[in-house]
Backbone as CSV, one residue per row, in Angstrom:
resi,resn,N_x,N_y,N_z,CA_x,CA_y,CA_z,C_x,C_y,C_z
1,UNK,96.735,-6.136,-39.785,97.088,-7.155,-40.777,96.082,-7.160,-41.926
2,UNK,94.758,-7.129,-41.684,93.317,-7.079,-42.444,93.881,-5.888,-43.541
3,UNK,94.187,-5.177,-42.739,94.211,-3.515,-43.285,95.631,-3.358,-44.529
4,UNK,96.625,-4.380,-43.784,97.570,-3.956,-44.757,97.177,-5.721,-46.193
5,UNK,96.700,-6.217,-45.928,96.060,-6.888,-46.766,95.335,-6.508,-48.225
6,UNK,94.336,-5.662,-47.377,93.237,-4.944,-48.404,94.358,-3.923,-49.087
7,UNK,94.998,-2.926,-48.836,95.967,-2.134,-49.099,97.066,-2.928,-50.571
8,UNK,96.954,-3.903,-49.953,98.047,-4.872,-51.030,96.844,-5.365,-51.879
9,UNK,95.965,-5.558,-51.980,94.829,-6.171,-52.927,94.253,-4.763,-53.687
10,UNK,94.251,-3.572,-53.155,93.726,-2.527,-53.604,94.896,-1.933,-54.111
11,UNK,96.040,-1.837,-53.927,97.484,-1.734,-55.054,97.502,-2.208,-56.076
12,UNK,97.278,-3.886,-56.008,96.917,-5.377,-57.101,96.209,-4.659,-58.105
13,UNK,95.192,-4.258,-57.703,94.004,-3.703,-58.523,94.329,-2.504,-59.038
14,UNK,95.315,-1.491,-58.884,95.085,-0.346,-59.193,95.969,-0.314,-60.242
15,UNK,96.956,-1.631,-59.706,98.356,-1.635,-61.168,97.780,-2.366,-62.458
16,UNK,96.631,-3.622,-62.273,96.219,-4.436,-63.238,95.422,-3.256,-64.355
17,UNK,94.640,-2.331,-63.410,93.962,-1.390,-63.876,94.967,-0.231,-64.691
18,UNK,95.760,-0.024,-64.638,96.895,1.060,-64.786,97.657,0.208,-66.281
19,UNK,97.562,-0.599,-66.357,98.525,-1.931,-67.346,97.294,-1.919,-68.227
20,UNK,95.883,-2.522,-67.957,94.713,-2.291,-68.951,94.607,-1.359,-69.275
21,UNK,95.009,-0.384,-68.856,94.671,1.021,-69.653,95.682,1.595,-70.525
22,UNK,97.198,1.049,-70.403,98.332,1.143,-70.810,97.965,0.793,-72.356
23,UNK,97.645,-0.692,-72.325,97.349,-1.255,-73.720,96.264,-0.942,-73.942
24,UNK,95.135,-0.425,-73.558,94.320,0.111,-74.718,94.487,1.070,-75.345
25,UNK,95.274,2.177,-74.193,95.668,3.306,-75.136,96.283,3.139,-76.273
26,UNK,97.604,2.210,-76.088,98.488,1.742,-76.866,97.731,1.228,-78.378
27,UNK,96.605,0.492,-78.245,96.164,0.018,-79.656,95.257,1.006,-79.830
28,UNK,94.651,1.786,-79.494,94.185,3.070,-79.828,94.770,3.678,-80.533
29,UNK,96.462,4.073,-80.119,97.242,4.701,-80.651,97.242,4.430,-82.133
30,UNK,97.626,3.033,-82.033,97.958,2.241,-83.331,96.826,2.363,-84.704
31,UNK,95.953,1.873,-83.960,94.469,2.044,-84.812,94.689,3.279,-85.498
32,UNK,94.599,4.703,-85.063,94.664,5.873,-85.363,95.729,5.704,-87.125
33,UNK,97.221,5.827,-86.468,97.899,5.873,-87.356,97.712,4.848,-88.402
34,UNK,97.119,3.458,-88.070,97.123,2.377,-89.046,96.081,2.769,-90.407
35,UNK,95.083,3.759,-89.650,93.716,4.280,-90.755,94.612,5.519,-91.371
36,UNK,94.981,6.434,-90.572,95.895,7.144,-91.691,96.786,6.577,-92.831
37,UNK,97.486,5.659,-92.583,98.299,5.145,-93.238,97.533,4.904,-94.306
38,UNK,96.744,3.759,-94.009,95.980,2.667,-95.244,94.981,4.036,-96.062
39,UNK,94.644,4.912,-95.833,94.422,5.847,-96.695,94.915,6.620,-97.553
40,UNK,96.418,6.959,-96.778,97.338,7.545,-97.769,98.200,6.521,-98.737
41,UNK,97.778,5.258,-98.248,98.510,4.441,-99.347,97.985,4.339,-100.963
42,UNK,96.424,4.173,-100.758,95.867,3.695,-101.584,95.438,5.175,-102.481
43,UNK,96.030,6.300,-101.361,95.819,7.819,-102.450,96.833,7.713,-102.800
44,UNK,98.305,7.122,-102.557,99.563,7.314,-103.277,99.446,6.625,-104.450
45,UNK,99.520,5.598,-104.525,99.222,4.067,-105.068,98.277,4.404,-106.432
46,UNK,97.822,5.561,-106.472,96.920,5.874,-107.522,98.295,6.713,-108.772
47,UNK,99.160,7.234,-108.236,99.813,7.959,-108.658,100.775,7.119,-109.768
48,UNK,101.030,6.270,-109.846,101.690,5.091,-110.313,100.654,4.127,-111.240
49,UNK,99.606,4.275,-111.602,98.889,3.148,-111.778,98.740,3.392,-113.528
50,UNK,99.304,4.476,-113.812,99.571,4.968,-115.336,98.093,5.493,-115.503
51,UNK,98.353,6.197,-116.958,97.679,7.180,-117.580,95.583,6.101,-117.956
52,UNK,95.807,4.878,-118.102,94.486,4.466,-118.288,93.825,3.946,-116.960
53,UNK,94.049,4.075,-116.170,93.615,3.721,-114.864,92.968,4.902,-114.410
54,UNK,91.746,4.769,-113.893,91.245,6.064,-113.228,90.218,5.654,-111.740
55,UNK,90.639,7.233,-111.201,90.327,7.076,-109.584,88.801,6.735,-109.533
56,UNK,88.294,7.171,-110.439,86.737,7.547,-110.505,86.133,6.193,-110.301
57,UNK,86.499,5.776,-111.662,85.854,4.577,-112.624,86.490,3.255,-111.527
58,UNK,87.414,2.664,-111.621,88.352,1.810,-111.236,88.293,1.634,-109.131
59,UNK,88.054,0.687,-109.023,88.533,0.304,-107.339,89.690,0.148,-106.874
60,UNK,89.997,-0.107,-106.279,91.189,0.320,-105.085,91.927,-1.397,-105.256
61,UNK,91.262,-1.989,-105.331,91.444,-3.517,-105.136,92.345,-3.510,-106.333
62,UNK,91.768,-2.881,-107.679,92.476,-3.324,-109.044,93.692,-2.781,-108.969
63,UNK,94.191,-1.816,-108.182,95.497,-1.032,-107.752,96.385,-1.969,-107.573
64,UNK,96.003,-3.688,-106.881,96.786,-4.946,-106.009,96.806,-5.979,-107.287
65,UNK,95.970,-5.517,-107.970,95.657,-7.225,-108.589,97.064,-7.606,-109.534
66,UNK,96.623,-9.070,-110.014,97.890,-9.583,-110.290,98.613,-8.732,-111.768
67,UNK,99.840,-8.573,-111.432,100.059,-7.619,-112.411,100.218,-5.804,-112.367
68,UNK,99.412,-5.645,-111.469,99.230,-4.151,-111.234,100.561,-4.035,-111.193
69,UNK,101.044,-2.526,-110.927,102.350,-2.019,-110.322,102.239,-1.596,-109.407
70,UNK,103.909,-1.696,-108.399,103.445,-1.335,-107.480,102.486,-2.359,-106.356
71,UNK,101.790,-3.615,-106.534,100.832,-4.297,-105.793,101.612,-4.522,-104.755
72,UNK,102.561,-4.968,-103.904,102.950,-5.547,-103.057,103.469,-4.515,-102.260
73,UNK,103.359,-3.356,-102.879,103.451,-2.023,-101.365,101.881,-1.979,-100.878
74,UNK,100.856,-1.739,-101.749,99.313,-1.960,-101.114,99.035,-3.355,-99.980
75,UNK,99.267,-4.461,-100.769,99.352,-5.510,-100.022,100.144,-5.431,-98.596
76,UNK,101.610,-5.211,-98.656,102.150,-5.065,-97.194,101.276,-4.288,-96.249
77,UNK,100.958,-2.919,-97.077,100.684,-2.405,-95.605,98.934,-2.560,-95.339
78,UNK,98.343,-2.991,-96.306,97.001,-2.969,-95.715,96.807,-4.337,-95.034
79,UNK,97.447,-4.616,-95.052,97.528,-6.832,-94.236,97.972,-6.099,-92.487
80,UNK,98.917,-5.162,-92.968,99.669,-4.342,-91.372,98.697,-3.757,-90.886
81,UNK,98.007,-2.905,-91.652,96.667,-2.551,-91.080,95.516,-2.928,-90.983
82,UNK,95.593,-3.969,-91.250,94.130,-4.745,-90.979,94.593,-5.600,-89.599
83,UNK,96.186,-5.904,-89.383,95.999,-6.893,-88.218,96.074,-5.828,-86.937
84,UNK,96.150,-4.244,-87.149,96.360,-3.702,-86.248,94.600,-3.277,-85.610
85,UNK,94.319,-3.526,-86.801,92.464,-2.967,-86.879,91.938,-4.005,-85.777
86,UNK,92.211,-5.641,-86.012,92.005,-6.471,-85.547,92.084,-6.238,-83.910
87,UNK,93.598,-6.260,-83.520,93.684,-6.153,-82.171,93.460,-4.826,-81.764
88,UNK,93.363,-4.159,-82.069,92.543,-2.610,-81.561,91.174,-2.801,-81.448
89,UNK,90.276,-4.233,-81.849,88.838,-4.121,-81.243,88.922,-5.157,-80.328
90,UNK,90.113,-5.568,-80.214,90.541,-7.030,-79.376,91.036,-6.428,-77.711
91,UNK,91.954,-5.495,-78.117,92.455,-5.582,-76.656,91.961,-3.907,-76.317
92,UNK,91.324,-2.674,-77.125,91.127,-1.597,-77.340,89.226,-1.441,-77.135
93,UNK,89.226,-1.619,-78.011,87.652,-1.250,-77.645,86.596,-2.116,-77.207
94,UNK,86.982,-3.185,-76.993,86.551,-4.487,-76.472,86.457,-3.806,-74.937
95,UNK,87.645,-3.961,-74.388,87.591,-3.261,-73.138,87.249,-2.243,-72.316
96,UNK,87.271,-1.447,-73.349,86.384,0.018,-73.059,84.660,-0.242,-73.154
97,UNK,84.409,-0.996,-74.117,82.835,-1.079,-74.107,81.944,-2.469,-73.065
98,UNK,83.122,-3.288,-72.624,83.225,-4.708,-71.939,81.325,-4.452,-71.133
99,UNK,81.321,-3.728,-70.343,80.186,-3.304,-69.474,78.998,-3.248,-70.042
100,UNK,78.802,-3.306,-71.366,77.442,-3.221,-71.890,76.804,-3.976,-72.115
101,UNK,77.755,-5.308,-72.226,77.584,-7.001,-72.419,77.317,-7.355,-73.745
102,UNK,76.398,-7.504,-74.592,76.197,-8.473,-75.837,76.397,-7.732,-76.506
103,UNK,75.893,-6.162,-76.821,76.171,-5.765,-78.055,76.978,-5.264,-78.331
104,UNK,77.981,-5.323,-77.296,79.593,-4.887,-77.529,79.908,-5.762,-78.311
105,UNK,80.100,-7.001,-77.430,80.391,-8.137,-77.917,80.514,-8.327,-79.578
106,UNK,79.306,-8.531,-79.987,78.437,-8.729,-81.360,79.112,-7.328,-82.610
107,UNK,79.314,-5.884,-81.762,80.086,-4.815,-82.629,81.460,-5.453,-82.136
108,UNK,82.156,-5.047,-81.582,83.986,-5.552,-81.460,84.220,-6.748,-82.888
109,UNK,83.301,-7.493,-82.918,83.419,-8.909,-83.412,83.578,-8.602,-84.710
110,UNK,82.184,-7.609,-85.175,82.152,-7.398,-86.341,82.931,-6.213,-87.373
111,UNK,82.865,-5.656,-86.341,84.762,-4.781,-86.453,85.765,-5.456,-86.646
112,UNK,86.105,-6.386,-85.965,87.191,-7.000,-86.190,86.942,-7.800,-87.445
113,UNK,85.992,-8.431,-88.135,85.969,-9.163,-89.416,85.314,-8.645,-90.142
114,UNK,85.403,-7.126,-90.256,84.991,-6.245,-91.394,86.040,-6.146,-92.478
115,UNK,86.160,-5.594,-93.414,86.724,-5.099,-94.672,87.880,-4.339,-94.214
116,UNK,87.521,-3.609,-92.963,88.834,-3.127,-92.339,89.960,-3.940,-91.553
117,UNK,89.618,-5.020,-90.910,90.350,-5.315,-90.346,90.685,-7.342,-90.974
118,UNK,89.546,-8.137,-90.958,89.669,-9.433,-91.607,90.273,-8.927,-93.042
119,UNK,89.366,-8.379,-93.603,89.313,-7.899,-94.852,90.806,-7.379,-95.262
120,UNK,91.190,-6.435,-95.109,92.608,-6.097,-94.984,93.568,-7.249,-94.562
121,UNK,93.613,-7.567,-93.748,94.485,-8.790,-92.873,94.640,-9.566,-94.195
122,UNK,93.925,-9.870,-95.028,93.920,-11.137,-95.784,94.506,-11.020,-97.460
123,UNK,94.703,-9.426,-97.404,94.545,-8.625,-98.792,95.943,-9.576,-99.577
124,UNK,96.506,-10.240,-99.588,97.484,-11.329,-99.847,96.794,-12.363,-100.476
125,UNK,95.695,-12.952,-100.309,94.687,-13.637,-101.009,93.750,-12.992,-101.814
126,UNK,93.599,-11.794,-101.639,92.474,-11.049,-102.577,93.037,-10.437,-103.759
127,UNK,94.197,-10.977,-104.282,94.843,-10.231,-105.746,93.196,-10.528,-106.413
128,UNK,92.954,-9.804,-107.139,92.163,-9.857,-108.835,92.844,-10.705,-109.745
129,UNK,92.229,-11.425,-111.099,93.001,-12.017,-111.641,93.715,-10.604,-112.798
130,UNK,93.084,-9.504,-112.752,93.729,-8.266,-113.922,93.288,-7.360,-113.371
131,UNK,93.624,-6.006,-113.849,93.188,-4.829,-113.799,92.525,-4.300,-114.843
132,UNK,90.913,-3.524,-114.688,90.060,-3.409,-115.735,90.772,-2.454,-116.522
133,UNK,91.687,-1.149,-116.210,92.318,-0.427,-116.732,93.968,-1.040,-117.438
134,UNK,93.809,-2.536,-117.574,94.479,-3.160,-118.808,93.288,-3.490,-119.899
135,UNK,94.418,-3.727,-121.371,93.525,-4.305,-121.925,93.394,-5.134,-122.023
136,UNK,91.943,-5.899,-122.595,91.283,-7.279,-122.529,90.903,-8.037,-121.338
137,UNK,91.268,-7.331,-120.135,90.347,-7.562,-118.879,89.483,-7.136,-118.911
138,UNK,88.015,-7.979,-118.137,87.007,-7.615,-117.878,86.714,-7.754,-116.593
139,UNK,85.055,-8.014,-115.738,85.110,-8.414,-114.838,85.092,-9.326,-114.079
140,UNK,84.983,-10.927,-115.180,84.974,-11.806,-115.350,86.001,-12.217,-114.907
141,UNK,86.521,-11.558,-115.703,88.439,-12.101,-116.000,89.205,-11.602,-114.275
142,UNK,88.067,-11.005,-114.105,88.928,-10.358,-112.558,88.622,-11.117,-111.380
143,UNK,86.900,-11.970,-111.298,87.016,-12.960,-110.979,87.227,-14.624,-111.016
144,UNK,88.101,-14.694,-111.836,88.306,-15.989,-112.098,89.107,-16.749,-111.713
145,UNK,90.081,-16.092,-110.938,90.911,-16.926,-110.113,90.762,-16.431,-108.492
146,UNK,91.442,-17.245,-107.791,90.790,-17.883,-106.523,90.643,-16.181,-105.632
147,UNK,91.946,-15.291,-106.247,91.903,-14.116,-105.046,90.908,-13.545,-105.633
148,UNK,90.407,-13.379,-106.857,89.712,-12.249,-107.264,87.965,-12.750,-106.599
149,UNK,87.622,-14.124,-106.501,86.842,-14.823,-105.962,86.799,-14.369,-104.443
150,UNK,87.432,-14.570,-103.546,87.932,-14.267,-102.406,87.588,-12.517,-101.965
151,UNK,88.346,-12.224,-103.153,87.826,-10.460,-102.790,86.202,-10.154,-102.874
152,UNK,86.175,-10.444,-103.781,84.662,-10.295,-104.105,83.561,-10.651,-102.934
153,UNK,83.885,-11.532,-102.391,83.168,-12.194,-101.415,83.330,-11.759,-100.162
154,UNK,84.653,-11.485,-100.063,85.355,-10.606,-98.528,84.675,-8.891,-98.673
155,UNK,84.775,-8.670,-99.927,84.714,-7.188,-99.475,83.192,-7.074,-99.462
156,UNK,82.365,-7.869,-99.999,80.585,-7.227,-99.923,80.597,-7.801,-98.040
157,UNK,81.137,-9.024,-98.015,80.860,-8.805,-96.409,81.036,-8.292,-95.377
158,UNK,82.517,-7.800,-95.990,83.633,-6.924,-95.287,82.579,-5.645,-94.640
159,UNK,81.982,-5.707,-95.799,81.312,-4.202,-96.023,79.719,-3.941,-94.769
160,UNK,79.289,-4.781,-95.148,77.950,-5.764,-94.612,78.597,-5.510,-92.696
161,UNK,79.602,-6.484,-92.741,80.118,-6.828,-91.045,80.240,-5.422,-90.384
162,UNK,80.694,-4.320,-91.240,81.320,-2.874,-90.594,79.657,-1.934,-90.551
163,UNK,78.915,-2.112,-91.243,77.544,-1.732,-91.508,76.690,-1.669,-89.921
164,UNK,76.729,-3.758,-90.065,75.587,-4.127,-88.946,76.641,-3.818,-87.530
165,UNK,78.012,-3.997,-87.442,78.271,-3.561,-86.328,78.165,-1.897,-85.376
166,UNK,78.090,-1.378,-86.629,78.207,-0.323,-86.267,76.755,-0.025,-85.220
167,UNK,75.660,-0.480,-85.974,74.090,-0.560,-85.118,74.654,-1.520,-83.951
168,UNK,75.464,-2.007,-83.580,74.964,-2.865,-82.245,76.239,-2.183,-81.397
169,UNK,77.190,-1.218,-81.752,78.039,-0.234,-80.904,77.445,0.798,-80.687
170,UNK,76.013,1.276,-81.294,75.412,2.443,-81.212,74.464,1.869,-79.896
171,UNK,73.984,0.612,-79.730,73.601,-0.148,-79.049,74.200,-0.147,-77.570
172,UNK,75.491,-0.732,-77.893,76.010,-0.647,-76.642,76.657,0.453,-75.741
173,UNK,77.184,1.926,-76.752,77.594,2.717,-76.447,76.158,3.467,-75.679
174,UNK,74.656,3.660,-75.892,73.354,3.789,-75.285,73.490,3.332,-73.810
175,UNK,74.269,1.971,-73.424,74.392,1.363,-71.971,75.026,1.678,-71.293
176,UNK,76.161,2.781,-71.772,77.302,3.085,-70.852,77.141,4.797,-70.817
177,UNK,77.197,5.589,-70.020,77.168,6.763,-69.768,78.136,7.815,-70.110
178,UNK,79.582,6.972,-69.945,80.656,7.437,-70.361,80.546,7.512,-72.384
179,UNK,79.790,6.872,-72.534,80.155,6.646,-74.489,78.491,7.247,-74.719
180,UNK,77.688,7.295,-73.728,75.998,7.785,-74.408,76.439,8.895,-75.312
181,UNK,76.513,9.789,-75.313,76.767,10.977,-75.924,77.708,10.731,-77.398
182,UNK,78.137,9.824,-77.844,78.404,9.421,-78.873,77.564,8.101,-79.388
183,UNK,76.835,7.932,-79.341,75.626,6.965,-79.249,75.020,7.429,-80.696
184,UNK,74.384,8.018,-80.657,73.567,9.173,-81.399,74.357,9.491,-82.746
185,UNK,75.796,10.257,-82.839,76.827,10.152,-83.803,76.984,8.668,-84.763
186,UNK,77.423,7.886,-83.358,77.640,6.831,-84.145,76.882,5.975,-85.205
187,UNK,75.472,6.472,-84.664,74.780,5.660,-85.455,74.241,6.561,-87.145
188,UNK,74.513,7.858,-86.766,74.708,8.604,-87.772,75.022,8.256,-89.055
189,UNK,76.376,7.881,-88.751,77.440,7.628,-89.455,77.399,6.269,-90.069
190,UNK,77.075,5.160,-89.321,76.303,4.129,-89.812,75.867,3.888,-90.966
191,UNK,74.578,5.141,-90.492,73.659,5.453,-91.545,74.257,5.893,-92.760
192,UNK,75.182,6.918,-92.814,75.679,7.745,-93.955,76.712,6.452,-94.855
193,UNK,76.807,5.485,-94.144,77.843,4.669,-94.911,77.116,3.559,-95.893
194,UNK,75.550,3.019,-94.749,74.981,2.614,-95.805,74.671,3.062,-97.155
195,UNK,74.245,4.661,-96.892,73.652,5.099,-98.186,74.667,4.803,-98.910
196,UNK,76.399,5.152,-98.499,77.143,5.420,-99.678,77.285,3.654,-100.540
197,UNK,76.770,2.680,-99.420,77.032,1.398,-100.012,76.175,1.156,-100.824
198,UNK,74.687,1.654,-100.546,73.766,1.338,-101.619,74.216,2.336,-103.292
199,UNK,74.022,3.674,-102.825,74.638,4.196,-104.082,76.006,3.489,-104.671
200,UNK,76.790,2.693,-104.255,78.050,2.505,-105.125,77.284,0.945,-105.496
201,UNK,76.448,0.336,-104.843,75.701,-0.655,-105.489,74.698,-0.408,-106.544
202,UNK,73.649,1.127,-105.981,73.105,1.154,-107.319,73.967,2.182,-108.738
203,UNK,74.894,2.573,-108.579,75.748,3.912,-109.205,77.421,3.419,-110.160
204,UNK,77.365,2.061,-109.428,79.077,1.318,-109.156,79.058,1.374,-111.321
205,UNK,78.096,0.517,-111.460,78.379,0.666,-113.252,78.142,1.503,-113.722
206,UNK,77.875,2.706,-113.495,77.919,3.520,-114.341,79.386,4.846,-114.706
207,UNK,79.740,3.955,-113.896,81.685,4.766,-113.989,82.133,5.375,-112.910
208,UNK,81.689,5.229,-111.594,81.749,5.908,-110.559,82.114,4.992,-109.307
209,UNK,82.378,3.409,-109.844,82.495,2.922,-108.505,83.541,2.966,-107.964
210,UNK,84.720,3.359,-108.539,85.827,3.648,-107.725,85.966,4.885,-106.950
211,UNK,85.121,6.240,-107.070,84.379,7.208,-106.318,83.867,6.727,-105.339
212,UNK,82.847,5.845,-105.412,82.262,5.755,-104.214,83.008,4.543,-103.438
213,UNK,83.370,3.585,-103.786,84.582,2.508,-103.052,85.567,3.742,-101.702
214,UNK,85.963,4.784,-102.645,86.879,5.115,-102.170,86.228,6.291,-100.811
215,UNK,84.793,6.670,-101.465,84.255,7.197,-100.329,84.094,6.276,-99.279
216,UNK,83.610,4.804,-98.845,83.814,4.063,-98.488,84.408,4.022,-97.433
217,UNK,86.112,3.859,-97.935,87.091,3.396,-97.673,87.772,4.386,-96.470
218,UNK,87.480,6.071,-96.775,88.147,7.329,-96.482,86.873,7.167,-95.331
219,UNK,85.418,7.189,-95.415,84.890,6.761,-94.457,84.647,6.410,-93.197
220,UNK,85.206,5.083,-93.630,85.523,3.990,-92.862,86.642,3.979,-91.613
221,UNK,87.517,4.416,-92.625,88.863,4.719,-91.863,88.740,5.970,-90.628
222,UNK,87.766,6.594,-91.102,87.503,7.824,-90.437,86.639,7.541,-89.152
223,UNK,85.797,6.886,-88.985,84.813,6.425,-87.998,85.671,5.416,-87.008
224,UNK,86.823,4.484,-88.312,87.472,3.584,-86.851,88.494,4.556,-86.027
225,UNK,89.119,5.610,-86.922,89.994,6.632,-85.937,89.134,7.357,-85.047
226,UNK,88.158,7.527,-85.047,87.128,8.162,-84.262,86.915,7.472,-83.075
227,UNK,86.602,6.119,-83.009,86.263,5.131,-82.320,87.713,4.928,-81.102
228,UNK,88.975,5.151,-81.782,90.003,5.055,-81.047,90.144,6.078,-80.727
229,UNK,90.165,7.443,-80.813,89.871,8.610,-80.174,89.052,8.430,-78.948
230,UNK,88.151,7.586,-79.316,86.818,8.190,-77.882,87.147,6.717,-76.818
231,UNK,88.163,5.945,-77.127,89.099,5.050,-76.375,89.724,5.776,-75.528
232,UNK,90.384,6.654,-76.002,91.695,7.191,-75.886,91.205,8.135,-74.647
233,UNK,90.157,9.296,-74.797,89.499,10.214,-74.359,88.900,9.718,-72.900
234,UNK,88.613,8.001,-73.140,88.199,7.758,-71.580,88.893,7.050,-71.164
235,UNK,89.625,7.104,-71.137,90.816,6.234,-70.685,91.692,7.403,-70.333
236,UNK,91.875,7.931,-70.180,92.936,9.247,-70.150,92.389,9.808,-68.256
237,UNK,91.401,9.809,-67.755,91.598,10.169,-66.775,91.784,9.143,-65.624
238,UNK,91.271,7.711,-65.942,92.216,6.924,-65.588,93.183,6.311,-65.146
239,UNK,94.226,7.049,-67.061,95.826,6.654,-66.216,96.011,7.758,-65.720
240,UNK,95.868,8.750,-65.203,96.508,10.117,-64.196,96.270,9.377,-62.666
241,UNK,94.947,8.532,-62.168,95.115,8.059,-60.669,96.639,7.087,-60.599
242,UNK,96.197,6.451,-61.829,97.353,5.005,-61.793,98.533,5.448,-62.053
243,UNK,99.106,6.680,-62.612,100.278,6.930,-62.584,100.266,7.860,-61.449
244,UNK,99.635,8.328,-60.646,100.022,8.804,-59.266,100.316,7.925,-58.248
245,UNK,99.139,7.216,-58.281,99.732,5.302,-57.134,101.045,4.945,-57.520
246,UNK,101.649,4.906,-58.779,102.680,4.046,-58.916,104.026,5.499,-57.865
C-alpha cells in the first residue's frame, strides 16, 4: 500500500514536473520569435519613414511618435512583444534560474521591467509629441507631451533595469552548475551593452544616436533570445524522462 502510494506521489511529481517544463519551453519559444519580430519591425518601419528621416541620426521611438507613419504597426507589435518578454522571465526563466535564490530573483525582475519587456508593453503611452525628421520639431517639442515624457523616462530606465540585471543573472547563473558556463558570457555582454549605452550617451548628439539606439536594441534582443535558448537547452533533457513516464 506504502509502495503503491509513493508510486502515485512520484507520478504526481513527475507530471507537475513534465507540465513546468512544458511552459517554460513554451515561453522560451515565444521570447525567441517575439525578439525576432520586434527587430524586424523597427528595420521595416524604417522603410516608410520617407526620404528626411534617417537610420543613423533619428531613434526608433520617432518611427511611433504622434504623427509618424505607419506608428500603430510599431506600437501593436512591440506592446505584443514586450508582454511576451514579460512572461518569458515570469513563467521561463524565473524557473529555470529559481535555485539560486536572490539574484535570480532581483535579474528575472529586472528583465521583466526593462525597455524590453515594461518598456515595450507600454509603447502605447510613449508616442513623442513629433518626429525630429519633420519640420519645426525639436527635442523639446518631442518632450512635451505626456508620452514623449513617459518615453524619455521609461527608456533611460528601461535601459539602466536590462544593464544592472544582467550583473545579478551573471550572479545567479555562477550558483547553478547547469548555467555556470554561461556565467562568464553573460556578463560579457553586459559589459558590451554598457559601453554601447555610454557611447550613445556620450556620441547620441552628434548624429549617431539612432546608430547606436539601434545597436542597443539589435543587442538586446539578441542576449534575451540567447537567454531563451539556454532555457530551452536545459530543459530539453528533462522533457525526454517526462514524456517517457507519460
Amino acid at each position: 500500500m506504502d509502495n503503491d502510494i509513493a508510486k502515485t506521489d512520484e507520478s504526481d511529481q513527475t507530471d507537475k514536473a513534465a507540465r513546468r517544463n512544458k511552459v517554460m519551453r513554451r515561453w522560451a519559444r515565444f521570447a525567441v520569435v517575439a525578439n525576432v519580430i520586434f527587430s524586424l519591425c523597427w528595420l521595416l518601419a524604417a522603410v516608410w519613414q520617407g526620404p528626411a528621416y534617417s537610420s543613423v541620426a533619428h531613434t526608433i521611438s520617432d518611427m511611433y511618435a504622434v504623427g509618424a507613419p505607419g506608428a500603430a504597426f510599431l506600437i501593436v507589435f512591440f506592446t505584443l512583444c514586450g508582454a511576451v518578454v514579460m512572461w518569458f522571465a515570469y513563467r521561463s526563466l524565473w524557473p529555470s534560474l529559481r535555485e539560486a535564490g536572490w539574484p535570480a530573483k532581483v535579474g528575472v525582475i529586472l528583465v521583466a521591467v526593462s525597455i524590453f519587456g515594461l518598456g515595450d508593453l507600454l509603447s502605447l503611452f510613449e508616442q513623442e509629441g513629433c518626429r525630429l525628421a519633420d519640420a519645426g520639431c525639436t527635442t523639446e517639442l518631442q518632450t512635451a507631451n505626456f508620452g514623449g515624457a513617459t518615453d524619455a523616462t521609461l527608456s533611460t530606465l528601461g535601459v539602466f533595469a536590462l544593464m544592472i540585471g544582467g550583473f545579478f543573472l551573471y550572479m545567479a547563473m555562477n550558483r547553478l552548475p547547469e548555467w555556470k558556463s554561461w556565467a562568464r558570457p553573460a556578463l560579457y555582454v553586459t559589459i558590451a551593452f554598457l559601453v554601447i549605452f555610454l557611447l550613445d550617451g556620450v556620441l547620441g548628439g552628434a548624429g549617431v544616436g539612432g546608430l547606436l539606439e539601434r545597436a542597443i536594441a539589435l543587442s538586446g534582443a539578441a542576449a534575451l533570445s540567447a537567454l531563451a535558448i539556454g532555457v530551452l537547452r536545459r530543459t530539453k533533457k528533462a522533457a525526454v524522462p517526462a514524456k517517457a513516464a507519460a
